[in-house]
N, C-alpha and C positions, 0 to 999 in steps of 0.2 A: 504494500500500500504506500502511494506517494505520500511523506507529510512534506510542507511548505519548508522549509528555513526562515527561522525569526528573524524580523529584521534587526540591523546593527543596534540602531538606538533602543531597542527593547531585552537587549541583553543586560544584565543588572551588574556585570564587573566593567570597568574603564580600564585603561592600561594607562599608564605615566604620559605617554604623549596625546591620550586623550582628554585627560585630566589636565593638564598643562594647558589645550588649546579650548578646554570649556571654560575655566579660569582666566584665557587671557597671559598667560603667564610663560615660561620656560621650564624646559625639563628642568637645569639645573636648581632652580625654585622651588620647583614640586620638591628633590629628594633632599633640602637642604631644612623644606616646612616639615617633614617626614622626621628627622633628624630632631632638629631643635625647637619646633612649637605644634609636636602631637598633632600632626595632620592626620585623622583615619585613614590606615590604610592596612593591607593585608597582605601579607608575601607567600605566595605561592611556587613556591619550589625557588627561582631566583627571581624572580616579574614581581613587581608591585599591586596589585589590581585593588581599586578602589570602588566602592557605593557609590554613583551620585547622589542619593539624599544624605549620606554619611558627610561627605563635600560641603553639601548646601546647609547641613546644620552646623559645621564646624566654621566657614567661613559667617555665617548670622552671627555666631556664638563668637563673632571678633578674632578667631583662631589665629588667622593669617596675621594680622596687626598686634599680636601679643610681642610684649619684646623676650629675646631669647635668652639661657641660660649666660651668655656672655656679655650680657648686658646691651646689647646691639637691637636696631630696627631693623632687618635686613631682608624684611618683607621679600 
């Protein structure tokens, strides 16, 4: 029996370079918000994959504009 293939944006993980260009941002942003200011996210063997509502509630929740353990903005 044929089933369809879901499309892209209904799959529920994001990879780093999608997450990066939902945000607006740079890979090297994403792994450095990953790092130092608790961005959700989930490592799957070596890949990052992310939630998007995981994303959207931690960027609301100020995530990204937290200053980091080094005491830096580095958004």
């Amino acid at each position: 029996m044929f089933r369809p293939i879901a499309r892209r944006d209904s799959w529920p993980w994001l990879s780093v370079d999608e997450i990066a260009t939902y945000l607006g941002s740079q890979r090297d942003t994403v792994y450095k918000w990953i790092e130092r200011k608790s961005m959700p996210a989930h490592k799957v063997e070596r890949l990052w994959k992310f939630r998007k509502e995981e994303i959207d509630q931690w960027v609301r929740g100020g995530g990204s504009n937290r200053v980091d353990r080094g005491g830096t903005n580095d958004g």
